[in-house]
C-alpha positions as CSV (number, residue, x, y, z in Angstrom):
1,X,-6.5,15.9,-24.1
2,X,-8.3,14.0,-21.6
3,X,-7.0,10.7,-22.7
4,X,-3.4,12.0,-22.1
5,X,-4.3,13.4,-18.7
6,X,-6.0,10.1,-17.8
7,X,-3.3,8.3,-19.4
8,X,-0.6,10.3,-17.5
9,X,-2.4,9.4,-14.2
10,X,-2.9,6.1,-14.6
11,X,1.2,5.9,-14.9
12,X,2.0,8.1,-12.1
13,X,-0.5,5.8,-10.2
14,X,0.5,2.5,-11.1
15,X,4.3,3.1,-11.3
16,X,4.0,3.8,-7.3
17,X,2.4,1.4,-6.8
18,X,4.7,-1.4,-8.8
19,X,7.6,0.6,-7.4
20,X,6.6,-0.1,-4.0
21,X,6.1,-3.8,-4.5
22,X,9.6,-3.9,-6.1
23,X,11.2,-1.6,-3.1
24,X,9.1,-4.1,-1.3
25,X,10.5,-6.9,-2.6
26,X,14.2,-5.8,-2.6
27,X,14.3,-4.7,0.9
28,X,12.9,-7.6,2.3
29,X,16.1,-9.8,0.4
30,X,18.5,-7.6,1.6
31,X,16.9,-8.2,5.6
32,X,16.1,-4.3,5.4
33,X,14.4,-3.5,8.9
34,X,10.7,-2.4,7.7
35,X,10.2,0.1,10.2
36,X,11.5,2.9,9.3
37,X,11.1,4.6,5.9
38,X,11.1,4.2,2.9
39,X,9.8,0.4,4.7
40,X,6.7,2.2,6.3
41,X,5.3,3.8,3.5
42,X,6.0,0.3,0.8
43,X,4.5,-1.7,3.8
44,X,1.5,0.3,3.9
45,X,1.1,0.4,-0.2
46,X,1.3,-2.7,-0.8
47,X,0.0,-5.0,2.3
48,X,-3.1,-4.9,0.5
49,X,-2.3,-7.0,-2.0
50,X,0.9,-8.7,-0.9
51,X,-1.0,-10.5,2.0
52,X,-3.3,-12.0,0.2
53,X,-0.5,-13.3,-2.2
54,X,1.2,-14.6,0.8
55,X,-1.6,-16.8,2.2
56,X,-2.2,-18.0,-1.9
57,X,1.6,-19.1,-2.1
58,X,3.0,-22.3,-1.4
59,X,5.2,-22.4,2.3
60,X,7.9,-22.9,0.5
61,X,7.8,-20.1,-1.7
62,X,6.5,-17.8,1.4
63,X,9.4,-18.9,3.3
64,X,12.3,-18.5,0.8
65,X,14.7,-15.4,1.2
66,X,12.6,-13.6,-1.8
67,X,9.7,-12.2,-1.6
68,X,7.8,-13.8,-4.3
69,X,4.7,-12.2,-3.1
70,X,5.9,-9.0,-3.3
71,X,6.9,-9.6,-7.1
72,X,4.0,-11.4,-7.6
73,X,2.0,-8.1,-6.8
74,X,4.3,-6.3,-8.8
75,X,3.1,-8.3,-11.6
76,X,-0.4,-8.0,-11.0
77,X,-0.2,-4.7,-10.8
78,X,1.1,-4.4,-14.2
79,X,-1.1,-6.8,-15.2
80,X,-4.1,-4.6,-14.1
81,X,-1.8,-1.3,-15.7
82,X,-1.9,-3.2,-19.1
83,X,-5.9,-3.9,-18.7
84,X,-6.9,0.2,-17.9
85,X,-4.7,1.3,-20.5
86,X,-5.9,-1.0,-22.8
87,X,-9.9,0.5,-21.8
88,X,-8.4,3.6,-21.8
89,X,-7.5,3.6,-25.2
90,X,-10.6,1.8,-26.8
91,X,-9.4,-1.4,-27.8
92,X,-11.0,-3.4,-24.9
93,X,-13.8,-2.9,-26.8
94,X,-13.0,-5.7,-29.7
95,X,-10.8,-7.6,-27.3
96,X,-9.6,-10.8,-28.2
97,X,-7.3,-14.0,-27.9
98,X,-5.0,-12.4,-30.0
99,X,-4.5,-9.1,-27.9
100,X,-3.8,-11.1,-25.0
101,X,0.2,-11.0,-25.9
102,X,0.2,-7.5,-26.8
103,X,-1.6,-7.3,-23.6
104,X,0.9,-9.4,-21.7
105,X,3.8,-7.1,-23.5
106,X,2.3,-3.7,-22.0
107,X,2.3,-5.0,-18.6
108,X,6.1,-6.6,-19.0
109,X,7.4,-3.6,-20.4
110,X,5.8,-1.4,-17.3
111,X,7.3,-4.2,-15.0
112,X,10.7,-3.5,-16.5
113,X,10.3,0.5,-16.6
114,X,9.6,1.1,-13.3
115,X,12.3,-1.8,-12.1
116,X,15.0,0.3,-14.3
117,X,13.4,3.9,-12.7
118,X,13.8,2.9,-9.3
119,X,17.4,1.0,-9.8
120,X,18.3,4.8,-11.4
121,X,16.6,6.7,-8.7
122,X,18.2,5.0,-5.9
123,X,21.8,5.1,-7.2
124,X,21.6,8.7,-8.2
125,X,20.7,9.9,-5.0
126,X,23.2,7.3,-3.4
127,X,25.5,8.8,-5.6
128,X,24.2,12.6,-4.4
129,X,24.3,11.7,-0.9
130,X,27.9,10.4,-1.2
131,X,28.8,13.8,-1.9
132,X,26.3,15.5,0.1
133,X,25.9,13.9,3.3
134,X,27.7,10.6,3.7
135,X,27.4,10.4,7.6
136,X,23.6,10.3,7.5
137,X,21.0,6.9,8.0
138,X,19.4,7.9,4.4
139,X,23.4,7.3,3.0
140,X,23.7,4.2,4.9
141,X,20.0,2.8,3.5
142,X,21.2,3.6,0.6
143,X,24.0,2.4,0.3
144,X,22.6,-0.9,1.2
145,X,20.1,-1.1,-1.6
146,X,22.3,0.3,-4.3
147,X,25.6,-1.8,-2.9
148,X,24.6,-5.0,-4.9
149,X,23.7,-3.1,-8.1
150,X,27.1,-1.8,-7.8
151,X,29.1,-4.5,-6.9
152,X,30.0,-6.1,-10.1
153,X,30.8,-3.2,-11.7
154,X,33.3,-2.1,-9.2
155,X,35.4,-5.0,-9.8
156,X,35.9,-3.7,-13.3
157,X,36.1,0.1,-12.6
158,X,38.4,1.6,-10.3
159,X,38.3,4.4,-8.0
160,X,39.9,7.4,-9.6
161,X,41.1,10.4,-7.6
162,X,39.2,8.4,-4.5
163,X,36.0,9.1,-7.2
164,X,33.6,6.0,-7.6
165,X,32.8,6.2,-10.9
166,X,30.5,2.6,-10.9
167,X,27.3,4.6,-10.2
168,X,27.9,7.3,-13.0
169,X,28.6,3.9,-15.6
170,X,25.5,2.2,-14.0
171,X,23.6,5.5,-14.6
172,X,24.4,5.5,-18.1
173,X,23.6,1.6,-18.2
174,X,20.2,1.8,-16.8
175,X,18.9,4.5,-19.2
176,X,20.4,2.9,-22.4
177,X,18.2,0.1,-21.0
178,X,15.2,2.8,-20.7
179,X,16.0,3.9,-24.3
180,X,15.8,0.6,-25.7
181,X,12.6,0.0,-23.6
182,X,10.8,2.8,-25.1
């Protein structure tokens, strides 16, 4: 019981923190002003890590339109998610080169889970606010983080009865992606 509660924290824990390094990342290549929220609250997640990444980086890298530090944190993050899980569950204790993938595979597949939560979070409640309250600045920030998401899939799927119906197919997308991830 204890491993599962400790386990269940260490998710919660680490998939804020990955998630913020993603929102992170994805904000700053769509020129998202940082300071206002949700860019507040990533900033001050993440500039712990992400800071030091940037001084490590190449200029080039540090000066291309994405954030590779951000990402790179991401990774790391997962990396570190893949190591305390691994302790958590006993087999750090005979750890060896041939854990290292499995290893490696636990942190992608966190990387990949949280990537596909947040995508399905932030085009659910774009597609909420949409009907809720499409005036607001939440709608507009939206909007602009779920638009290139959307994009190619409105080119297939036309508006019906002025209904959008890309985010309900990308919905449905991103968690047969989750169900084939798990």
């Amino acid at each position: 019981m204890l491993i599962r509660i400790l386990s269940f924290l260490l998710d919660t824990l680490f998939f804020v923190l990955i998630g913020a390094a993603l929102l992170r990342a994805w904000m700053n290549r769509l020129r998202i002003n940082m300071n206002a929220q949700p860019g507040v609250f990533v900033m001050a997640v993440t500039d712990w890590l992400v800071k030091p990444l940037r001084r490590l980086l190449p200029t080039a890298l540090a000066k291309a339109r994405t954030d590779w530090a951000s990402l790179l944190a991401g990774l790391l993050l997962a990396l570190l998610y893949a190591l305390l899980w691994a302790a958590l569950v006993g087999a750090l204790l005979n750890l060896s080169a041939a854990m290292l993938p499995g290893l490696l595979l636990v942190a992608l597949k966190m990387f990949v889970r949280v990537a596909l939560q947040l995508a399905f979070a932030v085009v659910l409640v774009y597609a909420l606010m949409s009907w809720l309250q499409p005036g607001s600045p939440m709608y507009g920030l939206l909007g602009r983080l779920a638009g290139p998401l959307l994009a190619p899939l409105r080119r297939f799927i036309p508006a019906i009865g002025g209904i959008d119906l890309s985010a309900l197919v990308l919905l449905l997308l991103l968690q047969i992606g989750l169900m084939v991830l798990g």
